[in-house]
NUVO-887939 format. One record per atom (N, C-alpha, C): x, y negated, z negated; residue number from 1; residue in one letter. Coordinates in steps of 0.2 Angstrom, whole numbers. Layout:
<sites>
{site {X, Y, Z}, NUM, "A"} ...
</sites>
This chain:
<sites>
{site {-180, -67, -69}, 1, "X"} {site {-177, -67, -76}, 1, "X"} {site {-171, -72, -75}, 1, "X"} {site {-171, -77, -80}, 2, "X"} {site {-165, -80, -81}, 2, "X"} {site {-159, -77, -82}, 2, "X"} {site {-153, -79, -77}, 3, "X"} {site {-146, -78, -77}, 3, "X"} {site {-143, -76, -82}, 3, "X"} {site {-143, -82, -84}, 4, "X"} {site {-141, -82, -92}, 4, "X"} {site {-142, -80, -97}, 4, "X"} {site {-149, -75, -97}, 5, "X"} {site {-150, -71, -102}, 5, "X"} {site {-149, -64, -97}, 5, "X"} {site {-151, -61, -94}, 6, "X"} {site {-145, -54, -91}, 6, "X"} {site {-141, -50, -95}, 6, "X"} {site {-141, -45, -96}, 7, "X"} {site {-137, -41, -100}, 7, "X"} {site {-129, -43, -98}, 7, "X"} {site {-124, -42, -97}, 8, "X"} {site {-118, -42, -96}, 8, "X"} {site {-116, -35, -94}, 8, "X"} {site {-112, -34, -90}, 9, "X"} {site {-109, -28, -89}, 9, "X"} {site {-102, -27, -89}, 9, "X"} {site {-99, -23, -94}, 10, "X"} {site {-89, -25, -93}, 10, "X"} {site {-87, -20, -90}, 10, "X"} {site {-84, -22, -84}, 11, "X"} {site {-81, -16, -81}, 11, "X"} {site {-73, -15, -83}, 11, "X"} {site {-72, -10, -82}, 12, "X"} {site {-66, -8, -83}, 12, "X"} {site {-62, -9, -79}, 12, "X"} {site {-55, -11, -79}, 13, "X"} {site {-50, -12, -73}, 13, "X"} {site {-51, -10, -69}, 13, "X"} {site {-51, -2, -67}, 14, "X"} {site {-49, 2, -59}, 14, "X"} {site {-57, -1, -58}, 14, "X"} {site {-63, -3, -61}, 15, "X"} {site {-70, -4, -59}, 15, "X"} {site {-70, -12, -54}, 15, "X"} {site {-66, -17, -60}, 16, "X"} {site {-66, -23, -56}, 16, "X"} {site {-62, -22, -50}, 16, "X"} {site {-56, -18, -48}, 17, "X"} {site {-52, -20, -43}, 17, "X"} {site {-57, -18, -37}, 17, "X"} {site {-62, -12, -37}, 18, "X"} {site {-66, -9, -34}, 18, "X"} {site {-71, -16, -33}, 18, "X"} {site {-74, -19, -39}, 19, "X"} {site {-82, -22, -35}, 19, "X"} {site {-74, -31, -34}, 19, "X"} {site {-69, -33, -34}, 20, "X"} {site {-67, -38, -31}, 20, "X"} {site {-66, -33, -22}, 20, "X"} {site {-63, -30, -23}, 21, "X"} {site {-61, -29, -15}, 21, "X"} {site {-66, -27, -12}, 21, "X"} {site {-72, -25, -14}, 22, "X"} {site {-78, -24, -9}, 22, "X"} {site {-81, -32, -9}, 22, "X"} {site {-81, -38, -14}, 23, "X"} {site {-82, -44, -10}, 23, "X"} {site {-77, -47, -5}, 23, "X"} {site {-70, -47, -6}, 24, "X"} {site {-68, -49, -1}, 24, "X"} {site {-69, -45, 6}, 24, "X"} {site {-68, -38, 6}, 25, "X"} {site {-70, -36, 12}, 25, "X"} {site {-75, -39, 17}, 25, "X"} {site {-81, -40, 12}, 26, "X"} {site {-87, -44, 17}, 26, "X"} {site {-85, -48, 18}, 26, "X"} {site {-83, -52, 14}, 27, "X"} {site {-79, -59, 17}, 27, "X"} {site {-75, -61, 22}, 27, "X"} {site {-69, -56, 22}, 28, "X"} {site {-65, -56, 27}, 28, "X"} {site {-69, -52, 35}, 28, "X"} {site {-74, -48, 34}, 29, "X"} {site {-79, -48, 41}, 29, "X"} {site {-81, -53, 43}, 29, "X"} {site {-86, -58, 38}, 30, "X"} {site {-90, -61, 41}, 30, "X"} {site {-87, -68, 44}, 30, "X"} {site {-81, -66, 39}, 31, "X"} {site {-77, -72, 44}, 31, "X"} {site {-74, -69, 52}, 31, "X"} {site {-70, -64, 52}, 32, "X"} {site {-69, -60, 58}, 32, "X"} {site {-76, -60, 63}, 32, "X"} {site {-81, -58, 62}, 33, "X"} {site {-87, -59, 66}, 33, "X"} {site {-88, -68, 68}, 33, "X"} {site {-87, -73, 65}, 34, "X"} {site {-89, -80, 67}, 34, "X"} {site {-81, -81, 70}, 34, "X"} {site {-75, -79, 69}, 35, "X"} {site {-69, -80, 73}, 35, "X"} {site {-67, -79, 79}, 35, "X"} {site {-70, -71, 80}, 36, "X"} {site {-68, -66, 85}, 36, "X"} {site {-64, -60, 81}, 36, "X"} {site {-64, -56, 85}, 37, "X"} {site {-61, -46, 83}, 37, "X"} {site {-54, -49, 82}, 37, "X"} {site {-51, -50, 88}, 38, "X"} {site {-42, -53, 85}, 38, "X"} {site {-39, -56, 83}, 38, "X"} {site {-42, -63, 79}, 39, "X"} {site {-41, -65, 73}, 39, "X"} {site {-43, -63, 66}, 39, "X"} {site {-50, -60, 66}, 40, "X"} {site {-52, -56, 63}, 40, "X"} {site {-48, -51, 61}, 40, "X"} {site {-44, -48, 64}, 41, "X"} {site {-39, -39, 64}, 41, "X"} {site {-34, -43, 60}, 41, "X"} {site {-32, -49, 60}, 42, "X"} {site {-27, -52, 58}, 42, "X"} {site {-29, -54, 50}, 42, "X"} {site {-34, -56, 50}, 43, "X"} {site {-36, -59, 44}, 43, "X"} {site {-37, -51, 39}, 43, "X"} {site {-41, -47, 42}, 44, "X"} {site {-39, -41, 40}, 44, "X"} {site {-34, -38, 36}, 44, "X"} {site {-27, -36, 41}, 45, "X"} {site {-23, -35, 38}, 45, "X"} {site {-19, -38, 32}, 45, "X"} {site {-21, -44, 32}, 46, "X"} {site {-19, -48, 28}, 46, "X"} {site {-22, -47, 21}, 46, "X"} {site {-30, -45, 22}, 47, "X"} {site {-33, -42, 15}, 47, "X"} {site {-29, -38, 13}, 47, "X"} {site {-29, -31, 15}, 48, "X"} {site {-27, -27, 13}, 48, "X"} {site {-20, -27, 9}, 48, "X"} {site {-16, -31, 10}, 49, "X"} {site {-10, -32, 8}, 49, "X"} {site {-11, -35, 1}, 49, "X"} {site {-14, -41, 2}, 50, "X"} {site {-16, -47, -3}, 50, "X"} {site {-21, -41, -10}, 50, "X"} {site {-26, -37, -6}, 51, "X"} {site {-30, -32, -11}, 51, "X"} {site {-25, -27, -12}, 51, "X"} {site {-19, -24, -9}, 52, "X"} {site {-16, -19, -14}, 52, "X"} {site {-13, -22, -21}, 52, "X"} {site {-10, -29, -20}, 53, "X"} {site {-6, -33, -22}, 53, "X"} {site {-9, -33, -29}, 53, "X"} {site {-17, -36, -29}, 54, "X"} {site {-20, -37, -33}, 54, "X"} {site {-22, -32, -40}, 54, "X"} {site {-22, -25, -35}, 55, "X"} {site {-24, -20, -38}, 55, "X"} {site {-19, -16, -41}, 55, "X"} {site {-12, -18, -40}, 56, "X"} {site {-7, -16, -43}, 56, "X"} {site {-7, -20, -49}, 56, "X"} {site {-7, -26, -50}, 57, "X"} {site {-8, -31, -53}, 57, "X"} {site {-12, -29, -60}, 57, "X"} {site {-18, -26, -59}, 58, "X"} {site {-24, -27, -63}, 58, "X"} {site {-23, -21, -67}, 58, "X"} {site {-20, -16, -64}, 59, "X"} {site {-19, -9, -66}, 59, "X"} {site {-12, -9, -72}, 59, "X"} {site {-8, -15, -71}, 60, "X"} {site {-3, -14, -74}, 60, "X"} {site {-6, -16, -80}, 60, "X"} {site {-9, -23, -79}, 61, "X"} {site {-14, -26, -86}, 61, "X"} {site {-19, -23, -89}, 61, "X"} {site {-22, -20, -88}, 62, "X"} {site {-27, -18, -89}, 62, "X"} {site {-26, -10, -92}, 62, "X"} {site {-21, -6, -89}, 63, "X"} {site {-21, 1, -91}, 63, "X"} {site {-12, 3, -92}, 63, "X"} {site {-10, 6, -99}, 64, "X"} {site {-3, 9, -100}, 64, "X"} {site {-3, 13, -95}, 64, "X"} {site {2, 13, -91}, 65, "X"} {site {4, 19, -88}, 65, "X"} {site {4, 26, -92}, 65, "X"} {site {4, 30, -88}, 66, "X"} {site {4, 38, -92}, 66, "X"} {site {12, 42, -92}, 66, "X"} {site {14, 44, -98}, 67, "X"} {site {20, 46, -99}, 67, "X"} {site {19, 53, -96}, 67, "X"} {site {29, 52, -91}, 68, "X"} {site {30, 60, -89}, 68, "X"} {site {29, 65, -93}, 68, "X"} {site {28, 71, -92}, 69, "X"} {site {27, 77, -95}, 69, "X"} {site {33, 78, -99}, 69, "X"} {site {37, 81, -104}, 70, "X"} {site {43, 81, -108}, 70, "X"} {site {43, 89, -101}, 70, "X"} {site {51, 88, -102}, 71, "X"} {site {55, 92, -98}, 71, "X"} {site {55, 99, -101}, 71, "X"} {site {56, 106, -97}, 72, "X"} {site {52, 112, -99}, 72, "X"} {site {58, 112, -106}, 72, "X"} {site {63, 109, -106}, 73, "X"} {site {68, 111, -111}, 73, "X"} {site {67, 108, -116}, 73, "X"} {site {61, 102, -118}, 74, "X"} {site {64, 97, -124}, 74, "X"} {site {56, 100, -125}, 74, "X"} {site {52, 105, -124}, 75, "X"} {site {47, 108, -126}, 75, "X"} {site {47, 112, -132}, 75, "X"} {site {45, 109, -138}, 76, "X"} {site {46, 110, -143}, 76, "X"} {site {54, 115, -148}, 76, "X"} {site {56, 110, -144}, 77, "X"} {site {63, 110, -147}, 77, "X"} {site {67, 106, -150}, 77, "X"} {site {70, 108, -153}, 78, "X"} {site {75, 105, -159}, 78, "X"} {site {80, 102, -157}, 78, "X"} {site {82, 95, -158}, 79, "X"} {site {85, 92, -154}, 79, "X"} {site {93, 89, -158}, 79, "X"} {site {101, 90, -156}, 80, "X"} {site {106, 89, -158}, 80, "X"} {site {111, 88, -155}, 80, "X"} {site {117, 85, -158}, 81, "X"} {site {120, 84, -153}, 81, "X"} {site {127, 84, -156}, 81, "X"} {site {132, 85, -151}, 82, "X"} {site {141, 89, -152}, 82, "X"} {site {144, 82, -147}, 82, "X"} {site {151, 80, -151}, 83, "X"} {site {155, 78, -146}, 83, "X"} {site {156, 82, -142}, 83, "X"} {site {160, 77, -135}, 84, "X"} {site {161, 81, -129}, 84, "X"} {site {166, 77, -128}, 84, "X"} {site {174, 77, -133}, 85, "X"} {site {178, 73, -131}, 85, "X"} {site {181, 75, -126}, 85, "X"} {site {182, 79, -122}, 86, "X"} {site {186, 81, -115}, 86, "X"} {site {182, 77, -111}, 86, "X"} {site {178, 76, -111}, 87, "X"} {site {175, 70, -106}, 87, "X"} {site {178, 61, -106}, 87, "X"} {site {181, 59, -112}, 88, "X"} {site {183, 55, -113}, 88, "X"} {site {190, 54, -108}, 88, "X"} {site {192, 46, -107}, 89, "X"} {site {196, 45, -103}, 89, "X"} {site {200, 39, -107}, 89, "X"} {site {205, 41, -106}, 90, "X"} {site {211, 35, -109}, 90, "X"} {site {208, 28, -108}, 90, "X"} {site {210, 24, -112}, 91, "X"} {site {206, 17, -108}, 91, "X"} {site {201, 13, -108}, 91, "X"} {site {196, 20, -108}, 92, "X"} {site {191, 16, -108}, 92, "X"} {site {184, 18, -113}, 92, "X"} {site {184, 13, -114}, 93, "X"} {site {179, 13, -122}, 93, "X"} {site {173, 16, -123}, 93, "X"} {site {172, 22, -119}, 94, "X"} {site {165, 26, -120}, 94, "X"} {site {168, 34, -124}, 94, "X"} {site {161, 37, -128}, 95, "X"} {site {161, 43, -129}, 95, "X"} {site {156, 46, -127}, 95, "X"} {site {160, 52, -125}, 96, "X"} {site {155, 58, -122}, 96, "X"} {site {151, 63, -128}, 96, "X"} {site {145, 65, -127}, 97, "X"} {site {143, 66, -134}, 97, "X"} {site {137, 74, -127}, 97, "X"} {site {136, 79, -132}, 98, "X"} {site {131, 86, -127}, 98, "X"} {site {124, 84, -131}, 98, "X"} {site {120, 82, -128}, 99, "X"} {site {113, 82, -130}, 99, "X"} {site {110, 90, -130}, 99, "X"} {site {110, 90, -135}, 100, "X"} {site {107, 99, -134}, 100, "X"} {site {100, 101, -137}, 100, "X"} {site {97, 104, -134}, 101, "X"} {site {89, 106, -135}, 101, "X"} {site {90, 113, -137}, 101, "X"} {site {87, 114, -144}, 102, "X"} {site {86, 121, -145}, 102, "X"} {site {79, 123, -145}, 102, "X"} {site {78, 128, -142}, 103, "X"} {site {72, 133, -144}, 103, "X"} {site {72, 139, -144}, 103, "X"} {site {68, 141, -149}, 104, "X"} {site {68, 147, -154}, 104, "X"} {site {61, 149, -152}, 104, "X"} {site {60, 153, -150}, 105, "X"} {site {53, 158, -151}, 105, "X"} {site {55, 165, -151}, 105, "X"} {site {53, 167, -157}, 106, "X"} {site {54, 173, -162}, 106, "X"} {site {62, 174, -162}, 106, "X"} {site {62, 182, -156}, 107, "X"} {site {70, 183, -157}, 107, "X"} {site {72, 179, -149}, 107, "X"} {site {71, 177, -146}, 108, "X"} {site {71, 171, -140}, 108, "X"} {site {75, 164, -141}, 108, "X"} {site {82, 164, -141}, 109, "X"} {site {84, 157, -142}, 109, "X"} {site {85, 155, -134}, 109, "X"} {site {85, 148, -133}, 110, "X"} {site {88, 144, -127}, 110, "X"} {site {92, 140, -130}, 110, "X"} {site {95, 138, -127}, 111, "X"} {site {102, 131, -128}, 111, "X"} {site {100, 128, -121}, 111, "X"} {site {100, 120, -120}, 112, "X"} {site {102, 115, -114}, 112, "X"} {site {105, 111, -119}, 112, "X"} {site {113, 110, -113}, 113, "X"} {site {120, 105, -117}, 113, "X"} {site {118, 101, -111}, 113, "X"} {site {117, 94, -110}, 114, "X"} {site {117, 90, -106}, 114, "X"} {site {122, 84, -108}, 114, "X"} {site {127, 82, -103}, 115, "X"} {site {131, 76, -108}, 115, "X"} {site {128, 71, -105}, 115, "X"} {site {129, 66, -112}, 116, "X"} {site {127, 60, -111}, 116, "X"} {site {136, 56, -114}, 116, "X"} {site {133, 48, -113}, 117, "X"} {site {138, 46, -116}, 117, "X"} {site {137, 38, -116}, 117, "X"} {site {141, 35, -121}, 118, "X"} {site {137, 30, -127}, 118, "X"} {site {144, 25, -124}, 118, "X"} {site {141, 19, -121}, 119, "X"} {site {142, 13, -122}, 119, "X"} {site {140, 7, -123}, 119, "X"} {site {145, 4, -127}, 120, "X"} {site {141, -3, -130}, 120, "X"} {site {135, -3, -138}, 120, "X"} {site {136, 4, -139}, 121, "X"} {site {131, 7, -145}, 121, "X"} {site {126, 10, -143}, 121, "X"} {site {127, 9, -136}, 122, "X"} {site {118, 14, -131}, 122, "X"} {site {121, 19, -129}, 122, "X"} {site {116, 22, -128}, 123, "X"} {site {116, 30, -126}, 123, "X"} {site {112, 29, -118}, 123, "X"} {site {118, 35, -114}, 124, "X"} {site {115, 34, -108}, 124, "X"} {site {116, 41, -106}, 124, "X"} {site {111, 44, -101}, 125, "X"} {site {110, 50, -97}, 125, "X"} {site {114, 49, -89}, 125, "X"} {site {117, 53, -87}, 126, "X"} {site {118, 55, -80}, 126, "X"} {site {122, 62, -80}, 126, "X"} {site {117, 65, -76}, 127, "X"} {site {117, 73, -76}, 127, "X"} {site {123, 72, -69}, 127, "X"} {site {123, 66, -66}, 128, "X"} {site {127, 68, -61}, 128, "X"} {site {134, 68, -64}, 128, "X"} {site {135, 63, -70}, 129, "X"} {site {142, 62, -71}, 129, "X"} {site {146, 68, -76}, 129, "X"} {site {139, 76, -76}, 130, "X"} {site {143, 81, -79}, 130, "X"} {site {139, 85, -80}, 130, "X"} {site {133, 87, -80}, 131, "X"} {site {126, 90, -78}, 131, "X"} {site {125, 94, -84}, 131, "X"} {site {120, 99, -85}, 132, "X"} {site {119, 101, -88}, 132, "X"} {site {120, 110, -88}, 132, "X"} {site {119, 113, -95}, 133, "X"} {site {122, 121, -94}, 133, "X"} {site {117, 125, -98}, 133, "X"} {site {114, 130, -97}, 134, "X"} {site {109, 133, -101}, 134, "X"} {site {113, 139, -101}, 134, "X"} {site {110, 141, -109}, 135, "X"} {site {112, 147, -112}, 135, "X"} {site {108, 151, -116}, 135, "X"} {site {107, 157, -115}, 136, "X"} {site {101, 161, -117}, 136, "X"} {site {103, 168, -120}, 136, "X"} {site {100, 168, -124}, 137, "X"} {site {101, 173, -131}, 137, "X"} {site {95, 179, -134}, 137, "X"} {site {99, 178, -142}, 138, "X"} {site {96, 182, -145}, 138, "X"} {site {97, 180, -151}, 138, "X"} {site {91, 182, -157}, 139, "X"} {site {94, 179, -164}, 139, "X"} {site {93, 188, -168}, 139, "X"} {site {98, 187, -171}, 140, "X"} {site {100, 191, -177}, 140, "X"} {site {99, 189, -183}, 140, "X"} {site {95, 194, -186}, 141, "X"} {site {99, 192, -194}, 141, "X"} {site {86, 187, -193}, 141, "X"} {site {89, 181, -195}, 142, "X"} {site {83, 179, -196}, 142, "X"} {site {84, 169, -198}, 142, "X"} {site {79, 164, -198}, 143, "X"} {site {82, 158, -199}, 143, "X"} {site {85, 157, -203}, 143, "X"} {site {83, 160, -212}, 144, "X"} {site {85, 157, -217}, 144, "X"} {site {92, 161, -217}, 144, "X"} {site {95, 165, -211}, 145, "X"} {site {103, 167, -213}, 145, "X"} {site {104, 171, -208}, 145, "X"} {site {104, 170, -202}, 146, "X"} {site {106, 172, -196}, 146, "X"} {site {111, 171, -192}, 146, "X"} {site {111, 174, -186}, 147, "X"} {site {116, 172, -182}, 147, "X"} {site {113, 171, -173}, 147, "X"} {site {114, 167, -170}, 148, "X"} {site {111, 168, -162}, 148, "X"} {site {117, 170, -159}, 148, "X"} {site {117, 176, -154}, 149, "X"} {site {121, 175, -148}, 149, "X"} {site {117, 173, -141}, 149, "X"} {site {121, 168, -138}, 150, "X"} {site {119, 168, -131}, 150, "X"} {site {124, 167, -128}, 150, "X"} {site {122, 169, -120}, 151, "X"} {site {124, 170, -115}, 151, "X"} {site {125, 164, -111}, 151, "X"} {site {130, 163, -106}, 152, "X"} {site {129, 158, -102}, 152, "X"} {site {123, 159, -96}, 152, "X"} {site {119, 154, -92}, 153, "X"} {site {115, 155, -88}, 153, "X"} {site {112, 151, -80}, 153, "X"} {site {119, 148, -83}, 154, "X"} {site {117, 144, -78}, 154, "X"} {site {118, 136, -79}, 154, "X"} {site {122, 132, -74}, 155, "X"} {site {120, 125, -73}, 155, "X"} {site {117, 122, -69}, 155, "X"} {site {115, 113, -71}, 156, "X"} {site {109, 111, -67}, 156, "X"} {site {113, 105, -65}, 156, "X"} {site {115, 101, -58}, 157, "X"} {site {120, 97, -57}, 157, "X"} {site {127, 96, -58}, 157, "X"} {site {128, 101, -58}, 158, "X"} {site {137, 103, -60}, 158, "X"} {site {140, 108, -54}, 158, "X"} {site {145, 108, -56}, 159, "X"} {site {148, 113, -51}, 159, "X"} {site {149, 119, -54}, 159, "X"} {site {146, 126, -54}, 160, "X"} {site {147, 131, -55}, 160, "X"} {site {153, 134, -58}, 160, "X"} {site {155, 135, -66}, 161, "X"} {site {162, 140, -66}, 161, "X"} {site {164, 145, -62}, 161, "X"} {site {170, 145, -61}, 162, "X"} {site {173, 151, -58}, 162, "X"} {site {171, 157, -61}, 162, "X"} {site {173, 157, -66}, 163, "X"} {site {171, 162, -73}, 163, "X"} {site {166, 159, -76}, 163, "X"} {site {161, 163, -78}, 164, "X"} {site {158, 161, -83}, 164, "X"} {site {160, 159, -91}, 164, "X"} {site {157, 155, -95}, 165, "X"} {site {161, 154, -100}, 165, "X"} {site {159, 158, -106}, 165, "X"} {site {165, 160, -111}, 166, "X"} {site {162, 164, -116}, 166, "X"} {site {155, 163, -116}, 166, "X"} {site {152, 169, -120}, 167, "X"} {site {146, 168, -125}, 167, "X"} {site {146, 166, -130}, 167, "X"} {site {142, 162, -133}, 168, "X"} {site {143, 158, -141}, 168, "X"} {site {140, 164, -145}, 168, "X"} {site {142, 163, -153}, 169, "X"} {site {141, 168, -155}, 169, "X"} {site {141, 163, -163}, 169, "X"} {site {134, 161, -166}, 170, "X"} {site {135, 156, -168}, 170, "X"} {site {129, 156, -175}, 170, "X"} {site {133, 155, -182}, 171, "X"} {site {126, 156, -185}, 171, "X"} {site {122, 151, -186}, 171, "X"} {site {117, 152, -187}, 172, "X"} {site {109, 149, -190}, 172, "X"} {site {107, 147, -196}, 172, "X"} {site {104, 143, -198}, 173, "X"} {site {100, 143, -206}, 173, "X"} {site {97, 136, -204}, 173, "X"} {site {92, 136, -208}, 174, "X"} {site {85, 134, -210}, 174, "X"} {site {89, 127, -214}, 174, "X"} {site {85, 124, -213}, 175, "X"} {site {88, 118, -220}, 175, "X"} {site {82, 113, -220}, 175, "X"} {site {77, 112, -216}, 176, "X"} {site {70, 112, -219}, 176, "X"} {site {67, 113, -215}, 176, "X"} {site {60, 113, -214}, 177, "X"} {site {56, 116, -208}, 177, "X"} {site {57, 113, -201}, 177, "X"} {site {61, 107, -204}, 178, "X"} {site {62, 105, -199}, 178, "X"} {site {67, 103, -194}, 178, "X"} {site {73, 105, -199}, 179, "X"} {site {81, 104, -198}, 179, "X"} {site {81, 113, -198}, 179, "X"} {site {89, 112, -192}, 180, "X"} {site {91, 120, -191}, 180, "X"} {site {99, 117, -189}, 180, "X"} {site {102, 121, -196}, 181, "X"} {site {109, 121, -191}, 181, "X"} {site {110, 128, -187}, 181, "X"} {site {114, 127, -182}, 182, "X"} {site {118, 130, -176}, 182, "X"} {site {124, 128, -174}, 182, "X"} {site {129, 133, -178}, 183, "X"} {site {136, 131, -179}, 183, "X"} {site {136, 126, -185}, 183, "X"} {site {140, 122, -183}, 184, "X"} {site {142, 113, -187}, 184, "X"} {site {137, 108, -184}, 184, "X"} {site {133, 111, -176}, 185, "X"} {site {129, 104, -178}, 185, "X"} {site {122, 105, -180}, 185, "X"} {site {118, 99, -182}, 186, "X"} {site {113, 99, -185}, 186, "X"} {site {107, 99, -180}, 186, "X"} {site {101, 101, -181}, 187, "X"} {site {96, 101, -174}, 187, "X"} {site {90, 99, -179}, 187, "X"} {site {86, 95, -176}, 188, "X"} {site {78, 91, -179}, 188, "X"} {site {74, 93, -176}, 188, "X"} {site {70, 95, -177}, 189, "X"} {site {61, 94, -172}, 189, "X"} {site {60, 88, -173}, 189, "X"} {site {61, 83, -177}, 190, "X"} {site {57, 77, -175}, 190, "X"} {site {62, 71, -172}, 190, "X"} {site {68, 74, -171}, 191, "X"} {site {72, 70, -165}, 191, "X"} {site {71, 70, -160}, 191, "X"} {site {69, 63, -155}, 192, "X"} {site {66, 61, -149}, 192, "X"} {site {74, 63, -145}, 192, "X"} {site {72, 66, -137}, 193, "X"} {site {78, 68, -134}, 193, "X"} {site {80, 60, -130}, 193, "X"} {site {86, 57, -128}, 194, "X"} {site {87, 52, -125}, 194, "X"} {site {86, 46, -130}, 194, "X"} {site {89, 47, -135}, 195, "X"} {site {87, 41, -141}, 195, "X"} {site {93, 33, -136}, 195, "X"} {site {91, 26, -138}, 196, "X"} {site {94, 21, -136}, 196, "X"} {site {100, 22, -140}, 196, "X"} {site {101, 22, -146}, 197, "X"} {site {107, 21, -148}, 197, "X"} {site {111, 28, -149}, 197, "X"} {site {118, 28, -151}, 198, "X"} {site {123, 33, -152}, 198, "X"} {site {120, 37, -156}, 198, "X"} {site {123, 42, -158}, 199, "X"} {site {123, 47, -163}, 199, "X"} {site {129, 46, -166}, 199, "X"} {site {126, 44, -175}, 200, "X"} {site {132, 40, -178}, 200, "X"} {site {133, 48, -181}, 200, "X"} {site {138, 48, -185}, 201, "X"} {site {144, 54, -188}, 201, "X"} {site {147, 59, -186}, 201, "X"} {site {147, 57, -181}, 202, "X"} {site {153, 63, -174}, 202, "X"} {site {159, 60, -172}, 202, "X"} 
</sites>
């Protein structure tokens, strides 16, 4: 049969890196067999390197990366955020702001405050430069007029209080299915956690 009339077959990226690195492999033997073994070992190695190169290459072009899993805390939760002026420093032109993830299941509330803090109009993450604090509760009462308490629970990259810090003790409501205030601040379901810019009106 003619070449040129041949079905076509499209491989898929991870498919081509596979049938290119198995032609060069023979390649690279049949030259090692006409050179000798230790020239050969050499030109080997050299495949290898050159073939992972490629396949990194192909894989980048070829297929999106796959996104981390969303953290156990930003699992359907409601996302807002609180000044965190005590973290502020004379001088120098940043604000500290608490990223906080709520979740609510039934009477089951969680809190994560994690500070971030906004320079140059971006918003940036470092757990190390203050880490994060979970607190866990109870809700009273109900969404459309309730109240949560929680507890402290724990933090994540911080240094431990001496004392635990009060319990919050803070009302709730409903302001649409998909906004909830808790206290004064505002929390979203359809706010992305770690947004690029500031949180304007704080």
């Amino acid at each position: 049969m003619d070449r040129s009339q041949a079905p076509r077959i499209l491989l898929s990226p991870p498919q081509r890196i596979r049938s290119v690195s198995r032609v060069a492999l023979l390649q690279c033997l049949r030259r090692r067999d006409a050179a000798g073994v230790g020239t050969g070992m050499k030109g080997l190695t050299g495949f290898v390197l050159v073939a992972t190169l490629c396949a990194c290459a192909l894989v980048r072009a070829g297929e999106a990366p796959l996104l981390p899993p969303p953290l156990p805390w930003h699992v359907n939760a409601y996302i807002g955020f609180e000044r965190a002026a005590e973290f502020d420093q004379a001088g120098i032109p940043e604000r500290w702001y608490y990223q906080n993830a709520l979740q609510i299941d039934s009477a089951l509330v969680k809190l994560h405050k994690q500070t971030v803090v906004c320079k140059a109009g971006r918003l940036y993450a470092s757990e190390g430069d203050g880490g994060a604090m979970f607190y866990e509760g109870e809700m009273l009462g109900s969404l459309e007029e309730g109240r949560a308490v929680l507890r402290y629970a724990g933090c994540d990259q911080c240094i431990p209080p001496t004392t635990a810090p009060e319990p919050l003790d803070l009302p709730v409501r409903r302001v649409s299915p998909s906004v909830i205030l808790l206290g004064a601040a505002s929390y979203s379901r359809e706010a992305e956690p770690y947004p690029k810019r500031c949180p304007s009106g704080l």
